[in-house]
MIKOLVEX-651594 format. One record per residue (C-alpha): residue number from 1; x, y, z. Coordinates in Angstrom, 3 decimals, decimal comma, m for minus. Example, Ala and Ser with C-alpha at 12.3 -4.5 7.8 and 13.67 -1.06 7.14 Angstrom:
<sites>
nr:c1:c2:c3
1:12,300:m4,500:7,800
2:13,670:m1,060:7,140
</sites>
This chain:
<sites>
nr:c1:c2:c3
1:0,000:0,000:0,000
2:1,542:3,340:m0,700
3:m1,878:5,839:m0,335
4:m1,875:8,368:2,469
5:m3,046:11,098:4,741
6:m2,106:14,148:3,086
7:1,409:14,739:4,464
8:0,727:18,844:4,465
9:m1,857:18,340:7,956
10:1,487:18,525:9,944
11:2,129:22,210:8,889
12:m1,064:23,609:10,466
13:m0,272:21,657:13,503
14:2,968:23,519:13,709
15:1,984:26,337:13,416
16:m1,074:26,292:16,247
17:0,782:24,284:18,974
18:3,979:25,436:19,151
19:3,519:28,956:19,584
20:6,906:29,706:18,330
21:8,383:32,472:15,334
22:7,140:32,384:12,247
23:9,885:30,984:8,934
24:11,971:34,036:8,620
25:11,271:35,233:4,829
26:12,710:33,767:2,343
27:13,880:30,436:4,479
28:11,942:27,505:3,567
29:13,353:25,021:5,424
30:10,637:24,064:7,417
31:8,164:23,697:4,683
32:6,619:20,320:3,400
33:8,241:20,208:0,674
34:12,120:20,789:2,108
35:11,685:18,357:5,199
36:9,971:15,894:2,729
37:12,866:15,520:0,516
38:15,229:15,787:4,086
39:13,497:12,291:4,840
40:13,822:10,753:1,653
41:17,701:11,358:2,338
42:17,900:9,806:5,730
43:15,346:7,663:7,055
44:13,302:8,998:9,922
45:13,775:6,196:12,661
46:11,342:6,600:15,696
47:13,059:4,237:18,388
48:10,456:2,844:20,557
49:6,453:2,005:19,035
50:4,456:m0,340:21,409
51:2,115:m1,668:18,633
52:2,927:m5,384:19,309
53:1,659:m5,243:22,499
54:m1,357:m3,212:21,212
55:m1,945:m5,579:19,016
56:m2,114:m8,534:21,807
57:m4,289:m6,009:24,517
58:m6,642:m5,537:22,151
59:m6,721:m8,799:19,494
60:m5,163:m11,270:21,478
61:m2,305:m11,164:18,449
62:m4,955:m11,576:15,943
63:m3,848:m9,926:13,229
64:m6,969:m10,930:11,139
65:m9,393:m9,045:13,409
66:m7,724:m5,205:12,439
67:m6,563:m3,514:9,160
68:m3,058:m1,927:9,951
69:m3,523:m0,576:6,289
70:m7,097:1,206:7,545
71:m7,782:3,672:9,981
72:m6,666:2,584:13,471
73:m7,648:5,554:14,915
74:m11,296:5,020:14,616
75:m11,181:1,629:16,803
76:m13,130:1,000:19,833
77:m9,340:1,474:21,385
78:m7,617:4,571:19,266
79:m4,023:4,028:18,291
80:m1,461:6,467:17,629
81:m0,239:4,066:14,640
82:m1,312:2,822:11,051
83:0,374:2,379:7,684
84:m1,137:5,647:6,300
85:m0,436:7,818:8,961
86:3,211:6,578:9,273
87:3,810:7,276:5,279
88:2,076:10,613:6,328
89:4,636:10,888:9,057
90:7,598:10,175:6,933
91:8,924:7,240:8,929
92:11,732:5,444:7,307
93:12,560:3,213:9,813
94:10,465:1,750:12,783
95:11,883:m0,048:16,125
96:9,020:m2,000:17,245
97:8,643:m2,606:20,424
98:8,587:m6,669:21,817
99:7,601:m5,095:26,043
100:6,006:m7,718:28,124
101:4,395:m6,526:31,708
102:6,976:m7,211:34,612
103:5,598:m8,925:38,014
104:6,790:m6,918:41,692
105:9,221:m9,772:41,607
106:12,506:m9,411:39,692
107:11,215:m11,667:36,245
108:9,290:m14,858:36,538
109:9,386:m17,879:34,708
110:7,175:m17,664:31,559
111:8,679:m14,310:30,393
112:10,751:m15,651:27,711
113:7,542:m17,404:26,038
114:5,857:m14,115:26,181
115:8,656:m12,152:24,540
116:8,968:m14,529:22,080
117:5,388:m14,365:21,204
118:5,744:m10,702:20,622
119:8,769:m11,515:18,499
120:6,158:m13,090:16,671
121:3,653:m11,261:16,210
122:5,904:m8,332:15,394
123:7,516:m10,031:12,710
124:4,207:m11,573:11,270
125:3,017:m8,063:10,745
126:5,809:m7,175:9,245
127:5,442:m10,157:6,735
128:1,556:m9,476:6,115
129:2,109:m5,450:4,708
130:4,271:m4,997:1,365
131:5,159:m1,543:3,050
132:7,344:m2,946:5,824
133:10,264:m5,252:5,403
134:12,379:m6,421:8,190
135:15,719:m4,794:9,293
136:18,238:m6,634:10,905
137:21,300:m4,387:10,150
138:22,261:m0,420:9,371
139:22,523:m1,644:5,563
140:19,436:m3,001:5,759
141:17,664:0,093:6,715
142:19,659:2,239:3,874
143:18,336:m0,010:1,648
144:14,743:m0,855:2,690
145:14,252:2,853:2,782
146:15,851:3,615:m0,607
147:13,609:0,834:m1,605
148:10,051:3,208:m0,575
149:9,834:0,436:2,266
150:9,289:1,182:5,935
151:12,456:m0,526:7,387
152:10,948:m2,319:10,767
153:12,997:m3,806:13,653
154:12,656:m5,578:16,654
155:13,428:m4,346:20,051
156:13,447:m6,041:23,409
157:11,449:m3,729:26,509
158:13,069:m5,134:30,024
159:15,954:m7,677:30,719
160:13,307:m9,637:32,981
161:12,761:m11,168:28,944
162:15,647:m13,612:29,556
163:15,263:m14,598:32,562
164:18,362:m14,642:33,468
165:19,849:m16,688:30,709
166:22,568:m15,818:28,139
167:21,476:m18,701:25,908
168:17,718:m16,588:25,482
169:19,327:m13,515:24,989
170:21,016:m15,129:22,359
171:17,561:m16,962:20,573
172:16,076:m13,122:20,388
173:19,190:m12,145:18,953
174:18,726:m14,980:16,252
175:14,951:m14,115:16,206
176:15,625:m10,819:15,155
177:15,563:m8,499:18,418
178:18,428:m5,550:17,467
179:18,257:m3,827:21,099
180:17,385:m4,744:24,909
181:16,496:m2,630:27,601
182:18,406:m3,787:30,167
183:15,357:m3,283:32,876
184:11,881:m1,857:32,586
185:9,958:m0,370:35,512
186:11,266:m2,861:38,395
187:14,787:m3,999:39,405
188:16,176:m7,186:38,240
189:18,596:m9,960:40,003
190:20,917:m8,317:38,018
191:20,651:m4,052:37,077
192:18,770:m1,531:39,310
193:15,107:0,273:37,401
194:14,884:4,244:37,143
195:11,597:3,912:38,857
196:12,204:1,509:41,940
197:14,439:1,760:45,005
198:18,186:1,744:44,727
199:19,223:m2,034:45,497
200:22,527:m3,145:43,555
201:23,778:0,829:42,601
202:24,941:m0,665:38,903
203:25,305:m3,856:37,741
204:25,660:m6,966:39,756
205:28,538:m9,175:37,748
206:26,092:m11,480:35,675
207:24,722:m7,998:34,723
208:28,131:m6,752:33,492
209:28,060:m10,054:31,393
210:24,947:m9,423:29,648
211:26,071:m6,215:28,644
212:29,289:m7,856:27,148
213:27,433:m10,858:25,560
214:25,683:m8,105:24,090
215:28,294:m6,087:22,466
216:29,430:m9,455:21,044
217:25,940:m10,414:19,668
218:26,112:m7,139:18,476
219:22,357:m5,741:20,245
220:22,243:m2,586:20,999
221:22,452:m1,902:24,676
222:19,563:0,504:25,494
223:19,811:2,286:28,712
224:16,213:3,828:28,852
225:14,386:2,856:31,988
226:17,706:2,100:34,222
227:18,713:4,000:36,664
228:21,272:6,857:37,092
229:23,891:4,195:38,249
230:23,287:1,239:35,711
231:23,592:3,670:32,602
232:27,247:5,198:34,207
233:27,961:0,930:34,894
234:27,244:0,093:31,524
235:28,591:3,046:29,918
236:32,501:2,190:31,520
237:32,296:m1,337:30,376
238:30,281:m1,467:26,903
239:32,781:m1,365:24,390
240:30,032:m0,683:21,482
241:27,764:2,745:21,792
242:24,688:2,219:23,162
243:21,015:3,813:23,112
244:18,469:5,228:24,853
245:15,305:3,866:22,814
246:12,908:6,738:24,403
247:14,397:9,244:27,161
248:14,603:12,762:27,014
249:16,570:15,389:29,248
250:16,518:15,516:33,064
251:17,653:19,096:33,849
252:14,113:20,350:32,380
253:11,687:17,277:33,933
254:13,399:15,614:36,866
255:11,727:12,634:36,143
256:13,525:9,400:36,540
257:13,036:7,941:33,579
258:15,128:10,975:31,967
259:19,097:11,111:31,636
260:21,039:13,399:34,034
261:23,823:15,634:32,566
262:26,612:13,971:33,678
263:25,719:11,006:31,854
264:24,684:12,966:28,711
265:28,188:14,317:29,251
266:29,779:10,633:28,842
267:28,320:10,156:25,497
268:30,639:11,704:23,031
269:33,491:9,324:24,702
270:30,876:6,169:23,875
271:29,145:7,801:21,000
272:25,673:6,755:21,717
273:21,989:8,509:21,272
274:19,496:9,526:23,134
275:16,083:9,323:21,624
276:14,264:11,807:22,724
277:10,812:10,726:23,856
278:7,408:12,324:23,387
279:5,800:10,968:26,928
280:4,051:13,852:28,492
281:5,424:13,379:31,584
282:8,702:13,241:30,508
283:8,722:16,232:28,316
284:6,758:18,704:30,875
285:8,416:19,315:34,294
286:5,060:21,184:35,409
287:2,860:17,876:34,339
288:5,253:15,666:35,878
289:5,048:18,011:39,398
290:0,784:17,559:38,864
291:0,597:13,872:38,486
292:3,121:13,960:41,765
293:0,795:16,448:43,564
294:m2,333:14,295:42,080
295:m0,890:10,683:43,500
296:m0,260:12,381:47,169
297:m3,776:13,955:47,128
298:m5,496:10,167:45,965
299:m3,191:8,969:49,247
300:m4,650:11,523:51,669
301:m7,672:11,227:50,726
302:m8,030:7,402:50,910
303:m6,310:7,928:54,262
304:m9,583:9,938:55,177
305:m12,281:8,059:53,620
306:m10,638:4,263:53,575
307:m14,271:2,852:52,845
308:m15,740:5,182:50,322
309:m13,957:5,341:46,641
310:m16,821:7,591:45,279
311:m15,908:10,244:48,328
312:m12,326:9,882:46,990
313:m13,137:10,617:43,409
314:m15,459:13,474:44,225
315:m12,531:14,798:46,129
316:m10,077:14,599:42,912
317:m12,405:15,777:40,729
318:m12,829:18,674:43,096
319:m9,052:19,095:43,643
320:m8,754:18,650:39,303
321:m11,071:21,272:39,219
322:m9,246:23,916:40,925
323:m6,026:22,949:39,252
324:m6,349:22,343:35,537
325:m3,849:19,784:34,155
326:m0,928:20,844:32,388
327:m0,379:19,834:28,515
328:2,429:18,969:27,176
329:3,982:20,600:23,828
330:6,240:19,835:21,041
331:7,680:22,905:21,610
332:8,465:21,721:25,195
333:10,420:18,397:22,924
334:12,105:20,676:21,326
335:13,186:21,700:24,356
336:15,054:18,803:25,165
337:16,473:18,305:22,074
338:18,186:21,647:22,368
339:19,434:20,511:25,993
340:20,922:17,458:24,650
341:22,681:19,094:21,686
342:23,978:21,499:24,162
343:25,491:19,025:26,909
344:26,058:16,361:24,639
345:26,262:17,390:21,201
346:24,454:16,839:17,582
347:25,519:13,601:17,418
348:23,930:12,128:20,018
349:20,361:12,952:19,266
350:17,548:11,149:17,858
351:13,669:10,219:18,321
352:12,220:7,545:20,332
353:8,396:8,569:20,508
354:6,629:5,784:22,583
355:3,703:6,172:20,485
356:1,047:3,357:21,380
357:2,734:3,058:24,796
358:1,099:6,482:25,946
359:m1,726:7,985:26,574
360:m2,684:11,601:24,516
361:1,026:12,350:23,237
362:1,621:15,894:23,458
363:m0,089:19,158:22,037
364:1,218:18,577:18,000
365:2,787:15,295:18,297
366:m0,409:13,282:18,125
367:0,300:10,527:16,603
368:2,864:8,790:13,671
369:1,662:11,318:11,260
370:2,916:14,724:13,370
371:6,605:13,372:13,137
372:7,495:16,164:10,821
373:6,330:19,298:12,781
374:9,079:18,805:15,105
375:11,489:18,852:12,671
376:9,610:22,058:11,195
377:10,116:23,042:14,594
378:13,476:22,866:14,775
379:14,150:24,227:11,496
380:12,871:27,458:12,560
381:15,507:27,096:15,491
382:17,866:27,285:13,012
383:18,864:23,475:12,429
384:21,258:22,811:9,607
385:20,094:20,072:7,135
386:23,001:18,372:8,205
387:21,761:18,384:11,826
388:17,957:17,713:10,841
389:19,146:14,228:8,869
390:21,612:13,257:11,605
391:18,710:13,693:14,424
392:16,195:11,805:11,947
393:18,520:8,666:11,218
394:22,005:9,267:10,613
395:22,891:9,213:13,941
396:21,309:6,115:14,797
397:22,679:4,464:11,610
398:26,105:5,498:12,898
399:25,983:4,325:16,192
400:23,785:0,549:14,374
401:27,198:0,347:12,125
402:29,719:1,142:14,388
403:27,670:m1,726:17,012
404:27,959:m4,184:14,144
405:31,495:m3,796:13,869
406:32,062:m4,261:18,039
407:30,531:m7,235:17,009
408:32,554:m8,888:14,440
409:36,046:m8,262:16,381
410:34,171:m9,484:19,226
411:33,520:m12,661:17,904
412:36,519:m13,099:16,289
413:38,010:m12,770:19,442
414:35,595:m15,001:21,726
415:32,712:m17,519:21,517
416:29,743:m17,391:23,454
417:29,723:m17,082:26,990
418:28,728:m19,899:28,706
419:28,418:m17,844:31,937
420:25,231:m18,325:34,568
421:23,446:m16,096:37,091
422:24,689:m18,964:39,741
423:28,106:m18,250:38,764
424:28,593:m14,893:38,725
425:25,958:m13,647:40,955
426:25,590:m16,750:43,773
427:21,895:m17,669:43,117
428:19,248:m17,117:40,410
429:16,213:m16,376:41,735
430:14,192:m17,745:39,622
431:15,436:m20,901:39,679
432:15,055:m22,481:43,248
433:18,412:m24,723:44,253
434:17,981:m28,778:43,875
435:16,849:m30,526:46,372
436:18,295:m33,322:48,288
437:16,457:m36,005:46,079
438:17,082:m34,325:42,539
</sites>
């Protein structure tokens, strides 16, 4: 299918959201037809999409029972993503997203059927649409997108996946998963989560070996959703760049899930990206600060009225009232993009949206098809071409070739590693020790 939403909808959206200056005369830059023929050049690659799990919420990995080709935004359950609105978008290149929920405990036995399920149904979508074609390395996505393809990878949400094995990590290597997120929202045996209580401070040792057994696989190591300490760990012993698949700057929203400067600081000694996410609550420090002021008013008042959930929601509504919630802006993503080019550089930017894993996304980033306002956006900030293409892909491309080249002296150098959790940590926690009559 090549038919779309007409690709000019974007400029109005620029224009009314982000409240910024007017194209000086006479500079086109950030016009449809200029950015359009910046992303047939370089491929726009969005780093993070949750569709697969979408697709298994809603259809139970169905794929007969909804037309990605049609209109997903008119089902019962909007999504942010369909073929038409990504061509609309100009997305050249699309990491899909293989998350799986994590338990309270650190992984649980069943994950790695689960992940490889939405290996599955990730890849059988991209079989069943002539528009997508599967990417499995930085020459592949040159060429699928030369080709008028959507170049589509795989990428692994949360180390709990592999529960705790090497030899899984390595079967979603074969199966086609190109990056890992070492945790997702909970610690593991083995790395500390951005959003749970400090435990290990880094890596434990079987965690430094998944990192290395990574750079020799050649998967990307993607340090979105660790904390502080785990992305410093990782970044001293990786010896390929890494990513962060959707994160954005912490100096302007201290939320966790953001990177701090001194880590953006370390990434023109690794070379790796950040992706800069479009999560509201990542992007807007006063939104963030709401939802924080909205979860500690829900506390008190089920403190007061433990029995009675309608006097509870009576009382948000009343405290919502009186305190409108903040929206979030692509102006405010912008933002952060202009942070991270000024602690870290151009070359360490690009764009991991989250679309499909969020709620609303923010004012002018709506969905797939809004991709190029921002980069309208930043034209007007005065963004080179040069710097628009390496934000949109060449960046990422860089940092995908430079990963599979790690790779290949790796392996010349050393097989597999044949390492367990029991080994290097003491004890795997999801595997209880024999018994006596075993």
């Amino acid at each position: 299918m090549r038919s779309v939403l007409p690709f000019g909808l974007w400029v109005s959206s620029a224009v009314l959201f982000t409240g910024c200056a007017a194209t000086p005369p006479g500079d086109g830059r950030d016009s449809e037809p200029h950015i359009r023929a910046l992303l047939r050049q370089t491929p726009l690659i969005d780093g993070h999409n949750d569709v697969p799990w979408g697709v298994r919420a809603r259809f139970a990995n169905h794929l007969d029972r909804f037309d990605f080709a049609g209109d997903t935004a008119s089902l019962d359950r909007p999504m942010h993503t369909d073929l038409p609105r990504m061509r609309a978008g100009g997305v050249g290149a699309q990491f899909w997203s293989v998350y799986i929920p994590i338990a309270e405990a650190p992984g649980r036995p069943g994950d790695a059927r689960t992940v490889i399920e939405q290996i599955d149904v990730a890849r059988r979508l991209i079989d069943r649409y002539d528009d997508l074609e599967l990417a499995l390395t930085s020459a592949d996505v040159r060429r699928i997108h030369r080709d008028g393809r959507i170049a589509s990878l795989i990428g692994m949400e949360g180390g709990h996946s592999i529960e705790n094995s090497l030899a899984v990590l390595r079967a979603t290597y074969d199966l086609g998963a190109r990056y890992m997120t070492l945790t997702h929202s909970r610690n593991l045996a083995w790395a500390d989560s951005a959003t749970d209580d400090r435990a290990l401070g880094g890596l434990s040792p079987f965690g430094e070996e998944v990192v290395r057994e990574m750079n020799r696989l050649g998967m990307l190591v993607d340090l979105s959703h660790v904390s502080p300490d785990v992305m410093r760990h990782a970044l001293r012993i990786t010896e390929a760049p890494v990513i962060f698949s959707h994160s954005s700057a912490r100096a302007l929203c201290d939320h966790p899930r953001n990177v701090p400067d001194d880590v953006l600081a370390m990434l023109p000694d690794n070379g790796g990206v950040v992706m800069v996410t479009f999560v509201p609550p990542f992007v807007s420090e006063e939104l963030r600060v709401w939802l924080n002021d909205q979860q500690a008013e829900r506390e008190r008042l089920e403190a007061q009225h433990p029995d009675d959930a309608e006097a509870v929601d009576a009382g948000l509504a009343a405290w919502a009232e009186a305190r409108p919630r903040p929206v979030a802006r692509l102006d405010q993503v912008a933002d952060h993009i202009d942070h991270i080019r000024r602690v870290a550089g151009i070359e360490h930017i690009g764009i991991g949206s989250d679309f499909d894993g969020i709620g609303a996304g923010p004012l002018g980033l709506e969905d797939v098809s809004t991709f190029p306002a921002l980069f309208a956006e930043l034209a007007r900030r005065g963004y080179s071409d040069a710097d628009l293409r390496a934000i949109a892909g060449e960046n990422v491309l860089r940092v995908m070739a430079q990963v599979e080249r790690v790779a290949a002296r790796l392996q010349r150098q050393r097989g597999p590693s044949e390492a367990l959790i029991e080994d290097l940590d003491g004890a795997d926690p999801l595997r209880p020790a024999p018994s006596a009559d075993d």
